[in-house]
C-alpha positions in Angstrom: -2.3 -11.7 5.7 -5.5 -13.1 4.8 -8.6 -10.9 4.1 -10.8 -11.1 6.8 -13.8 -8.8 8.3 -12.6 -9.3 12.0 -9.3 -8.4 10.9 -7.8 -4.9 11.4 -4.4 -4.3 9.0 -2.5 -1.4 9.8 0.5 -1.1 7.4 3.1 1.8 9.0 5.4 3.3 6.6 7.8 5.0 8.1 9.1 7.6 5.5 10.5 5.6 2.6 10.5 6.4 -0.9 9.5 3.1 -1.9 5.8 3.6 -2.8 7.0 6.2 -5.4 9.9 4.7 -7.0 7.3 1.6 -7.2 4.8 3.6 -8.7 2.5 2.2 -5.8 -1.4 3.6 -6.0 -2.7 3.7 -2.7 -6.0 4.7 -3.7 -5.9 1.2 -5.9 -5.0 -0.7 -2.7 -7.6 0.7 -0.3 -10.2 0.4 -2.6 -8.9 -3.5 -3.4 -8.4 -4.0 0.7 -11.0 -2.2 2.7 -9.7 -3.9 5.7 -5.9 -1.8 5.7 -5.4 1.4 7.0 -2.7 3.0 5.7 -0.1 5.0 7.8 2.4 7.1 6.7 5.4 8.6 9.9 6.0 11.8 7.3 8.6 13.7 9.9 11.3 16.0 9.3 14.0 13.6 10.9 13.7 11.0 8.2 13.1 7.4 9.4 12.5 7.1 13.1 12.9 2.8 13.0 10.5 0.1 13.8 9.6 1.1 17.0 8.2 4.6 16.6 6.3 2.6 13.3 4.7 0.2 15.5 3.7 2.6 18.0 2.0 4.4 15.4 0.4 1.1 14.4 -0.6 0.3 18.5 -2.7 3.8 18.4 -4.8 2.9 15.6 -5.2 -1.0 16.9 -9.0 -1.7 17.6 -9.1 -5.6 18.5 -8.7 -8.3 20.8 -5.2 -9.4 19.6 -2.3 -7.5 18.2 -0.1 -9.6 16.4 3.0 -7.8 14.3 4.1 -8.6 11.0 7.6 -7.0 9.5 8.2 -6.1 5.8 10.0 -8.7 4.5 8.6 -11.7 7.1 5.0 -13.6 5.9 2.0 -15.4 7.8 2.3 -19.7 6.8 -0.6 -20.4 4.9 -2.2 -22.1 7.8 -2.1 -18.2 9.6 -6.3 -18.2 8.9 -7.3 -21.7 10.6 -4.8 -20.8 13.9 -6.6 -17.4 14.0 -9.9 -19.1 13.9 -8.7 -21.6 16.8 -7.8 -19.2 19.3 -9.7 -16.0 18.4 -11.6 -16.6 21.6 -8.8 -17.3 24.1 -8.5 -15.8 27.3 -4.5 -15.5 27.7 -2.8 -12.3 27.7 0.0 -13.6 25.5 -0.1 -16.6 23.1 3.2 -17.8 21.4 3.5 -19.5 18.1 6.0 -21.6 16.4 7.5 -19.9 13.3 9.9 -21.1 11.0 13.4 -19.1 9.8 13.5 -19.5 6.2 16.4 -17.9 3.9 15.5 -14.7 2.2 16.6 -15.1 -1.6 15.6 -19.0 -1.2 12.9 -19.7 1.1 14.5 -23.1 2.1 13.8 -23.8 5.7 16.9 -23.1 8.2 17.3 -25.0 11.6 15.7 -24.3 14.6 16.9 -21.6 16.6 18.1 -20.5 20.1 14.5 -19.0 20.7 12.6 -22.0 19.5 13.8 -24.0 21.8 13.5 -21.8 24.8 9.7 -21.7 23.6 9.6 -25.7 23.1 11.3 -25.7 27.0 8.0 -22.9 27.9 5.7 -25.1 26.7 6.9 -28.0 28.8 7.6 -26.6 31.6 5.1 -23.4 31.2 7.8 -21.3 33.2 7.1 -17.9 31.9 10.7 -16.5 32.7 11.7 -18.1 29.7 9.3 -16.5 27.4 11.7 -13.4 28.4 14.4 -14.6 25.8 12.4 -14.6 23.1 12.6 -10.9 22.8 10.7 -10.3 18.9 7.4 -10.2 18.6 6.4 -11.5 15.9 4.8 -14.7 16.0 2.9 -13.8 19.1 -0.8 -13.1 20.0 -0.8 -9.8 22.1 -3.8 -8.8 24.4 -4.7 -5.4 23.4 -6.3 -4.6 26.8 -3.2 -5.7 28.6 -1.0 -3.1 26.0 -3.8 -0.9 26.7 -3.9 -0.9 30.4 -0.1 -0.9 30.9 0.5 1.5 28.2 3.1 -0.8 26.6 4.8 0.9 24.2 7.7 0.2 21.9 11.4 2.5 22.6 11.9 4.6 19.1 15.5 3.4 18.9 16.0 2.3 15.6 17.8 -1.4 16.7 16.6 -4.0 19.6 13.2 -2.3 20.0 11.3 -5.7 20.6 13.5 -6.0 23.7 11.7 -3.7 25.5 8.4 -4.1 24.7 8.5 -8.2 24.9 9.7 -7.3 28.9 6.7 -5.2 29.3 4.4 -7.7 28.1 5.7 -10.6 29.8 6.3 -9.3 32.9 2.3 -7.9 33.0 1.0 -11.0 31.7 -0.6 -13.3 34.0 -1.6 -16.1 31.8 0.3 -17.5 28.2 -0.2 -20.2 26.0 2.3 -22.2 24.1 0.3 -23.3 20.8 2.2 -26.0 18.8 1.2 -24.1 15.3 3.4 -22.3 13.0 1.9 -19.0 12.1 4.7 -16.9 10.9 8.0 -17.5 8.5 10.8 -15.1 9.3 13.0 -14.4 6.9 
């Protein structure tokens, strides 16, 4: 993610031991990145799952877009320009290209199932498709529209885009199909 005034970073831990058994300092990393808030889901039920993370992540959200990011997934180095170019649209919903890459490797894997339901969007700019592509990453989320719907993600630890990608779609009145990649899932 790069560093970038206009650019709020939330980064949700949701209970894991992992900054101790790294031996992370997060007084270090807020003083090296002013722009991340860190949140911790401490709860007495252990790990809650993505969804209750990102919902914790969707109260603290202040800007235009929301755009979500997953642990072990990365913006493309061209993640800076693309925000620049559409920083100022008016959709509710813009969709991105990504690219699937293999996690020990890196090497780029074919094209999946939801790319190509996104290329068909793009043509065709039939929103119904942009129903099956159910994660959200690689998308550019109004905040108002979460805002006003109150769109929120199910705390079910599996399939928690699902419901959220519905929401959004089905209260979007306007999307854009941009022909960047901005995200590499892995």
């Amino acid at each position: 993610i790069p560093y970038r005034e206009d650019v709020q970073v939330i980064v949700v831990d949701d209970n894991s031991d992992i900054l101790e058994s790294q031996g992370i300092n997060l007084l270090h990393l807020s003083e090296k990145y002013p722009n991340v808030e860190f949140v911790f889901g401490k709860n007495e039920n252990g790990r809650r799952g993505a969804g209750y993370a990102r919902n914790l992540g969707l109260e603290r959200a202040k800007g235009k877009w929301v755009v979500f990011a997953d642990a072990d997934d990365f913006f493309s180095k061209e993640f800076n320009q693309v925000l620049n170019l559409y920083i100022d649209n008016e959709s509710d919903l813009i969709c991105f290209k990504y690219q699937c890459v293999d996690s020990d490797t890196l090497k780029q894997l074919p094209e999946s199932y939801y790319m190509n339901m996104l290329k068909i969007a793009d043509q065709t700019h039939n929103k119904k498709l942009i129903y099956n592509m159910p994660a959200m990453y690689s998308k550019f989320v109004k905040r108002d529209l979460i805002t006003k719907y109150n769109i929120r993600f199910q705390e079910v630890l599996f399939s928690n885009d699902n419901w959220f990608n519905l929401q959004v779609v089905f209260r979007t009145n306007t999307f854009y199909v941009a022909n960047e990649v901005i995200y590499c899932y892995a």
